[in-house]
C-alpha positions in Angstrom: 0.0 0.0 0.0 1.6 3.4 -0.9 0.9 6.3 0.9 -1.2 9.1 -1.1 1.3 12.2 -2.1 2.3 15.5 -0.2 1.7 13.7 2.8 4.5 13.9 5.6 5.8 11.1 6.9 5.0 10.4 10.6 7.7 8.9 13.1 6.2 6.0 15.1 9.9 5.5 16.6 11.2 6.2 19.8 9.2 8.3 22.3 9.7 12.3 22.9 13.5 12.3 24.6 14.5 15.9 26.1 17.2 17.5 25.3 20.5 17.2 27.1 21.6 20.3 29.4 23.9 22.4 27.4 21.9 22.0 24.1 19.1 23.7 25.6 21.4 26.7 27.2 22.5 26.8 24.0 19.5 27.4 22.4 18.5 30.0 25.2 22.2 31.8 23.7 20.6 32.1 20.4 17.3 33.2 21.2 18.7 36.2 23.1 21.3 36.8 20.3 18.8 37.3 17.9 17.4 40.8 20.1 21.0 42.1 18.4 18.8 42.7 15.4 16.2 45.2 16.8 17.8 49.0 16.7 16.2 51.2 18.9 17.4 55.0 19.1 15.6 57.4 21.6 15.8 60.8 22.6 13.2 61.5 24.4 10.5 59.1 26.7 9.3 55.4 25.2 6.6 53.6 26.7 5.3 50.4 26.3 1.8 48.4 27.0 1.6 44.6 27.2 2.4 42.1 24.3 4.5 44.5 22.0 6.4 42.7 19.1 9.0 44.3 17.5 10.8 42.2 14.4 14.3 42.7 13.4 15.5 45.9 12.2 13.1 47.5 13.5 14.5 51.3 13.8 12.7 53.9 15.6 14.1 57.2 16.4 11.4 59.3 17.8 13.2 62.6 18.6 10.7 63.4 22.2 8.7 60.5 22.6 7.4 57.3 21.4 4.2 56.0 22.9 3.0 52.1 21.8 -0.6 50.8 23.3 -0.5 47.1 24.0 -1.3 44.3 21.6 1.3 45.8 19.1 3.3 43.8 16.3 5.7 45.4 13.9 6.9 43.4 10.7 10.2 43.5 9.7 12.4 46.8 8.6 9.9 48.7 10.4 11.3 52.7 10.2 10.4 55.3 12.7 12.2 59.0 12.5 9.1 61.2 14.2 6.9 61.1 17.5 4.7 58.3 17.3 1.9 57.7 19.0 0.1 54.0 18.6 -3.3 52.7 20.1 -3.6 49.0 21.3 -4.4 46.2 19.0 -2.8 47.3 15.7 -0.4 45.5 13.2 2.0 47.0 11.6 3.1 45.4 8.4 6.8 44.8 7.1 8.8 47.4 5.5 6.4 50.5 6.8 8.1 54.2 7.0 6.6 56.6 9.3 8.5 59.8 8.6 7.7 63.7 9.7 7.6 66.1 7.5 9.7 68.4 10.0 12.9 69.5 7.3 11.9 73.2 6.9 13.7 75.0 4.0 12.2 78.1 3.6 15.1 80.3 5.2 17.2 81.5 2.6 20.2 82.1 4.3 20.5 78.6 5.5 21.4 75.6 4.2 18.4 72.9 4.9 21.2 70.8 6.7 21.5 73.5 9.5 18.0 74.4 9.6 16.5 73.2 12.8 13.8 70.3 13.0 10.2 71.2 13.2 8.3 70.0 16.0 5.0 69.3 14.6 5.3 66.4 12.6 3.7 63.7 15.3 1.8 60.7 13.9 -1.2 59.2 15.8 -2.2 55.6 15.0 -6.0 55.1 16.8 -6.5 51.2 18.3 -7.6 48.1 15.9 -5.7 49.7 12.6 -3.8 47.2 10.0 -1.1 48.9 7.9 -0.1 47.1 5.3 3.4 46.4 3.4 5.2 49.1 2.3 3.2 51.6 3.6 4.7 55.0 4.0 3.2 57.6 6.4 4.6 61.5 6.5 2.8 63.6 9.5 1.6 65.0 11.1 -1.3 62.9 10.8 -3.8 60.9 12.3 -5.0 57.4 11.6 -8.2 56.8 13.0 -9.4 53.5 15.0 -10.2 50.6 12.9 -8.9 51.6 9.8 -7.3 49.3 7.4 -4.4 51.1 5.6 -3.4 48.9 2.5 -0.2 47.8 0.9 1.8 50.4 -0.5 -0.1 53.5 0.5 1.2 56.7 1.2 -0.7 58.5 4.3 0.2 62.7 4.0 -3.1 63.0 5.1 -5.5 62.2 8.1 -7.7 59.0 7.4 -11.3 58.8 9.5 -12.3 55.8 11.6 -13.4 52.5 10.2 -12.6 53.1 6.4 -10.5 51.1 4.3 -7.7 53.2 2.3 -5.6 52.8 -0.5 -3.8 54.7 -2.7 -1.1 57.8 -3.3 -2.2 59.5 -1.2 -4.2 57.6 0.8 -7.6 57.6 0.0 -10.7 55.8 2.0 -12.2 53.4 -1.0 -14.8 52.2 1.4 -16.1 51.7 4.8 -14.7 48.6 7.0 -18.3 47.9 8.2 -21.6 48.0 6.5 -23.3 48.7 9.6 -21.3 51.3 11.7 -23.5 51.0 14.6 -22.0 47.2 15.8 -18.6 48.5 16.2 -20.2 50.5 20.1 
């Protein structure tokens, strides 16, 4: 009798044996070696809710603060270089850039490289929000709760509760739920 395809093969041999001492130190070694990959520059305050996960090379560099709800998950080469402000319950997709738009260049006698930052370029993410892959956001803006932000889109502007957007810029294409009054 043969065995129908794409199925695994199961092991009916010996029973589940634990591993021996220093093979599971060492695996303990390599879990922690792996945080090496998570870069995290501050300058001002960070705080943190419950359950934040934060995938390697992730950078953040909030110049005064950084505030993260809890239930939080950030994909990889997650980018950060304004104040960020994140509800709880939202996923943050790989490869995501939340940038300010804080370089001023209007003064004519100075070079934009020795202009001084602008301080108003915050972003506020509201609770249950999905941003997809690739998704660049330049604030100040706010995203509001329960909105679905898809692959690729570029926020420059603020997107209202429960609507799905898309686009450059990001537009709302359509509300999340048909019936509005279920989400109280």
């Amino acid at each position: 009798m043969t065995s129908p395809p794409f199925q695994a093969p199961v092991n009916r041999g010996a029973p589940f044996r634990p591993r021996p001492w220093p093979l599971s130190s060492l695996r303990i070694g390599l879990h922690r070696l792996r945080l090496a990959w998570v870069r995290c520059t501050m300058a001002g305050d960070l705080v943190c809710g419950e359950h934040v996960a934060i995938a390697r090379n992730a950078d953040i560099r909030a110049p005064h603060h950084c505030r993260i709800g809890s239930y939080v998950s950030f994909g990889k080469n997650f980018t950060c270089e304004t104040d960020l402000e994140i509800g709880d319950h939202v996923l943050v997709s790989s490869n995501v850039a939340i940038v300010g738009n804080d370089h001023p260049f209007d003064d004519p006698g100075r070079t934009v490289y020795t202009q001084p930052r602008r301080d108003d370029s915050a972003v506020r993410v509201g609770s249950d929000v999905l941003i997809g892959f690739g998704t660049i956001i330049v604030g100040p803006v706010a995203i509001g709760d329960g909105c679905i932000v898809g692959a690729g889109a570029v926020v420059v502007r603020d997107l209202p509760p429960y609507t799905i957007c898309v686009g450059n810029p990001a537009r709302p294409v359509r509300r999340r739920f048909a019936d509005i009054g279920r989400v109280d």
